[in-house]
N, C-alpha and C positions, 0 to 999 in steps of 0.2 A: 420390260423390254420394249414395249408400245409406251405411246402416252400422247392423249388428247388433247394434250397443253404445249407447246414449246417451252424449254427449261428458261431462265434469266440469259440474258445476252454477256458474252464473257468478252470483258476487254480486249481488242488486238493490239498487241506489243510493233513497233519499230527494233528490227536487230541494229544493231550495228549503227543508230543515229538517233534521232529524237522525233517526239509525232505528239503533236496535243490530241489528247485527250475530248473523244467528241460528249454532247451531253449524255448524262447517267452515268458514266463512263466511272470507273474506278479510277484513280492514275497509279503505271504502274512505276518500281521504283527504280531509278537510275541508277546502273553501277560506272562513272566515266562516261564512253560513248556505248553503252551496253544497256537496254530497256528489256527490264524481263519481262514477260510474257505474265502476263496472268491467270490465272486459272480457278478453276470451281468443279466442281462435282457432283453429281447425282445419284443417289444410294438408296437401294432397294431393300424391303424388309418385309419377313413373312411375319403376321399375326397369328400366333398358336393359343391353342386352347392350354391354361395351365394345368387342367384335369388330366389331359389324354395328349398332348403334343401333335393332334391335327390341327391342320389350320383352320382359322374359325374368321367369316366376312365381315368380319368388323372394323373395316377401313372408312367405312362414312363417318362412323360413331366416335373412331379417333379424329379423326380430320376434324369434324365439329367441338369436341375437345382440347382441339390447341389453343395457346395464344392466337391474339390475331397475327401480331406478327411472323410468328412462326407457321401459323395457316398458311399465309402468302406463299413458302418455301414448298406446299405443298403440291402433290401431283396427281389426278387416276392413272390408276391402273387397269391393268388387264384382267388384275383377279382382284374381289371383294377382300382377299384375305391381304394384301401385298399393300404398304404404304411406303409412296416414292417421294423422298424430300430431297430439294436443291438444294447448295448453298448458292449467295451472294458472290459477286467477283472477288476473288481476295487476291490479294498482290502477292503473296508470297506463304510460305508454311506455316507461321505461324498461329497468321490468320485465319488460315482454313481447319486447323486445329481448335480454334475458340469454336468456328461454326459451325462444324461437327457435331463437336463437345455440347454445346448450347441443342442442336435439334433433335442429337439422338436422346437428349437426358428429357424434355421437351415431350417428345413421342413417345417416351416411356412412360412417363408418368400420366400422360392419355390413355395409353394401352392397358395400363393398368385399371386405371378407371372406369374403362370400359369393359374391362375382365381377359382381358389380353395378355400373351408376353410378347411383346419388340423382340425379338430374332435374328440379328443380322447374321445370318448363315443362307449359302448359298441356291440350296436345294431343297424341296419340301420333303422333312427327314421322316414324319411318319406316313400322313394321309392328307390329300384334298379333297374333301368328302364335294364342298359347293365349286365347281370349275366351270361355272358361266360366267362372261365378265357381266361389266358393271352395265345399267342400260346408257348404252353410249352407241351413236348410230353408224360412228370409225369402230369401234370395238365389232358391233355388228358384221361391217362389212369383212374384218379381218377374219372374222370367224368363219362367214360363207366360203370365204376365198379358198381359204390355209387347207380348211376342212378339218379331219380330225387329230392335225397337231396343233389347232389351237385350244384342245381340250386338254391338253397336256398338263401334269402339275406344276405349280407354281414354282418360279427360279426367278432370285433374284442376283444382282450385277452392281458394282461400282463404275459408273462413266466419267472420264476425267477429260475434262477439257481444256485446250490448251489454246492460248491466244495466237493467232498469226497475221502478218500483213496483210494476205491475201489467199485466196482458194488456190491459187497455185503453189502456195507454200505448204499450204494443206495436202496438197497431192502429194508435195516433194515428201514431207512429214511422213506421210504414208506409208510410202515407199521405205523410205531408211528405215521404218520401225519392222518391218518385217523379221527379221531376223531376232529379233531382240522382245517381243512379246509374247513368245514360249515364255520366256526367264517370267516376265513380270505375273504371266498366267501362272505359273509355280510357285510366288511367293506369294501370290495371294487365293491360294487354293484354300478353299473353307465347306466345301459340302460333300463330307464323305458318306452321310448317310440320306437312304433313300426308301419307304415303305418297310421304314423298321428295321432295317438291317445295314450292316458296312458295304457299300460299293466296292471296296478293294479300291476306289481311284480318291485320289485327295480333290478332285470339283469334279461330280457327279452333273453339274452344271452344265460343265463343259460338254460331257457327252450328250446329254439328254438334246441342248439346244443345237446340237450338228443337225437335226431332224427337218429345222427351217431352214428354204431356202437363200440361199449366197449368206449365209453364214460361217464364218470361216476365215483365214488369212486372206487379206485383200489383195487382190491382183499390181502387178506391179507395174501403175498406171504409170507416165511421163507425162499428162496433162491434164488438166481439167476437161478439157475437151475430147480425151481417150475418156475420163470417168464419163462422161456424159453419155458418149456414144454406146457403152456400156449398158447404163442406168437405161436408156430408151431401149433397147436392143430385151432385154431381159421383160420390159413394160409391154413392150408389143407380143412375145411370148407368154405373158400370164403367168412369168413364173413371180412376179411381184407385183402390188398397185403401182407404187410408185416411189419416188426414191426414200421418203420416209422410212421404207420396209427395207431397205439397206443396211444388212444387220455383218458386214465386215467386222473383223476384229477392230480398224479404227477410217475413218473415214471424213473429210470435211462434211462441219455441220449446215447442214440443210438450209437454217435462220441465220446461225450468226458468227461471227470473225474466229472460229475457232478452228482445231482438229479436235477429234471426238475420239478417243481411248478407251472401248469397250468389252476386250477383251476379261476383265477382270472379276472375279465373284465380290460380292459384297464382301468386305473384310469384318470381322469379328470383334474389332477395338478401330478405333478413330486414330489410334498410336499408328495400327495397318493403313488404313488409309492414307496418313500422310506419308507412311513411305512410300506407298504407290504411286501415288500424283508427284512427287518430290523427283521419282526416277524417272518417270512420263517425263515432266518437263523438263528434264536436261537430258535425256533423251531428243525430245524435240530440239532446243536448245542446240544440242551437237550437230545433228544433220543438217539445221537451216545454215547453221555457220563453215561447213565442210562442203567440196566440190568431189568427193569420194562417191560412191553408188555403193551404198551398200545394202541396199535393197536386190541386189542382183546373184538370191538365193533361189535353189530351184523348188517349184511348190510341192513337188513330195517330200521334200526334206522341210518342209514348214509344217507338213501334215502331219511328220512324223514326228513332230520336236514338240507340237503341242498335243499329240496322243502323249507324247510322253507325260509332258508339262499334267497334264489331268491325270493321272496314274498316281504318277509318282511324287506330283509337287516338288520340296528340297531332299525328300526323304531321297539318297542315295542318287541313280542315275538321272542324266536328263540329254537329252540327243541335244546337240548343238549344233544347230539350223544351218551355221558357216560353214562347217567340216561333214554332216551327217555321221559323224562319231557321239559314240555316247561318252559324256564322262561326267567325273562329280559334279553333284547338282552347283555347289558353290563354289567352285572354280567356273562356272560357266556366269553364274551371279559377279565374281569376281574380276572378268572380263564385262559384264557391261558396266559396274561402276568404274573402271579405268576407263572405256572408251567415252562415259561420259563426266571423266574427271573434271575436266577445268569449265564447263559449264554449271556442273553441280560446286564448284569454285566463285565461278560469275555470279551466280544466284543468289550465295550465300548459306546454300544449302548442306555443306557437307558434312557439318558436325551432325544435321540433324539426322540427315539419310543414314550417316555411319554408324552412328549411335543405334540405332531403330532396326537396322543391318545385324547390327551385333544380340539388340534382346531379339531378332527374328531368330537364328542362329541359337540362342541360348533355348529358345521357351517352345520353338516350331512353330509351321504355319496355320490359320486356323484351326486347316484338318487335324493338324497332329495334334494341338491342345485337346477338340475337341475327342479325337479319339483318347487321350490322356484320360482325360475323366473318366469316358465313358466305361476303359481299361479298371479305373481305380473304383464306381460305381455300380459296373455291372446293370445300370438303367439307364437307358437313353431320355426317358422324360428327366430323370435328376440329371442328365447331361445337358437336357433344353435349357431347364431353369437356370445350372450354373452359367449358361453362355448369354442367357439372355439379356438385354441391356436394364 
């Protein structure tokens, strides 16, 4: 959720014209006069003890065990047990599919080495026995600040970030995704279990981190300059250091030309992953290219659609943030891939989203597979081990 490094810089797209490519820079790829946006992601992983399914601090010991290459992608974290790896700018699904693929296989076979299982599930499902972070003198101060919910057990998160012209596009981004990140919180629900038992909610996650401050559905800013006055407004209050600790569901990133997508749990397969980011940017994608407001939902109906969203994931209901009605969870999935038809069209993306849609649909979301086992096991550690990477 924290992290003492800034992630890789992610390319900004030009909509609608053409923009060269500054150095480092990926180039993204041209559909006509349409530049898609590029995007990357950051994914968080608990390290479990494979005896007992507590978490176990052996995040140095993998990190030192990677490739060098794959080192680089590395990140600290907040907790000894938790290893946070980027990917690279990648222009399109495909790509972020290899790099995934390549770091979560990468970090496993570390973790193991090191006597770990890689985890990609969202919540610490048995125990955090060690909950001090790493000696890091940000880590530090967050801990003095927070006080004792930064003792909190360990949760990890998928961040998807998404390329934009400008911070004001970022804002606009914002804005329109409001309505629409309940949904993507529910198909990427993955931590039902928490100190040994079922939550009852498909991301445990979710509720645990409502505890930090301005965490939450983001305000439905009109400018960089409304965020700003916000950001200093909250600083001068003490209720944050500083905008770093800006933990919105999605929000422009601090460093570099993106919007930042962090409502989501860590997904459970790299297959979940790329649906998420796939939806994210044509998501983004539609808004930038629309003169509609559709961020102009009210915020206890945001509250309520992602209580839901964390309950119930697709299993059955899910409030819909437009209407404050409840209705099937996939009919509500089924309205945002129409509303972001013909971008997820532009991009190229549609067989893959639909496809990934359909085994989501078929197999359930994290949560539900992993309650599947756990249902057909009757053990939550042979439930760790099957989910582990």
């Amino acid at each position: 959720m924290t992290r003492s490094s800034a992630p890789v810089p992610f390319a900004a797209p030009t909509l609608g014209g053409s923009a060269a490519p500054t150095a480092g820079d990926s180039v993204a790829p041209t559909l006509g006069d349409f530049v898609a946006p590029t995007l990357g992601v950051e994914e968080e992983y608990l390290l479990l003890d494979p005896d007992t399914g507590r978490n176990t601090a052996l995040a140095d010991k993998v990190v030192a065990g990677l490739p060098d290459a794959v080192r680089a992608q590395s990140r600290q974290e907040f907790r000894g047990s938790m290893l946070e790896m980027v990917t690279p700018v990648c222009p399109g699904l495909d790509e972020l599919r290899r790099e995934i693929t390549l770091i979560r296989s990468a970090a496993a076979e570390s973790a193991a080495a090191a006597g770990a299982l890689l985890t990609p599930i969202g919540a610490t499902p048995v125990a955090d026995p060690d909950r001090d972070p790493p000696d890091n003198a940000r880590f530090r101060t967050i801990t003095r600040h927070y006080g004792p919910i930064g003792a909190d057990a360990a949760v990890c998160g998928c961040h998807v970030h998404v390329g934009v012209p400008d911070r004001e596009a970022a804002i606009r981004a914002c804005r329109g995704l409001r309505p629409w990140l309940p949904v993507i919180q529910a198909i990427a629900a993955n931590s039902p279990f928490y100190q040994g038992t079922d939550t009852n909610h498909a991301s445990w996650r979710s509720m645990q981190l409502r505890r930090w401050p301005l965490l939450g559905p983001t305000p439905p800013f009109r400018s960089g300059a409304d965020f700003d006055r916000a950001v200093a407004e909250y600083a001068a209050g003490g209720a944050i250091l500083d905008e770093t600790m800006i933990l919105w569901y999605a929000r422009p990133s601090a460093t570099w030309p993106t919007v930042e997508i962090r409502v989501a749990d860590v997904c459970l397969t790299a297959a979940d992953t790329v649906l998420v980011a796939g939806l994210v940017r044509a998501l983004v994608v539609t808004i930038l290219a629309s003169d509609a407001d559709a961020g102009d939902v009210p915020d206890h109906a945001l509250e309520a659609a992602h209580a839901s969203a964390a309950r119930n994931g697709l299993d059955g209901m899910l409030l819909d943030a437009r209407t404050g009605t409840a209705r099937p969870a996939w009919d509500v999935v089924d309205d945002l891939t129409a509303y972001a038809s013909k971008a997820l069209h532009q991009l190229g993306d549609d067989s893959t989203v639909r496809e990934e849609l359909a085994r989501v649909r078929s197999e359930g979301t994290g949560a539900a597979r992993q309650r599947r086992i756990f249902t057909a096991k009757a053990d939550l550690l042979t439930t760790l081990r099957e989910v582990s990477a």
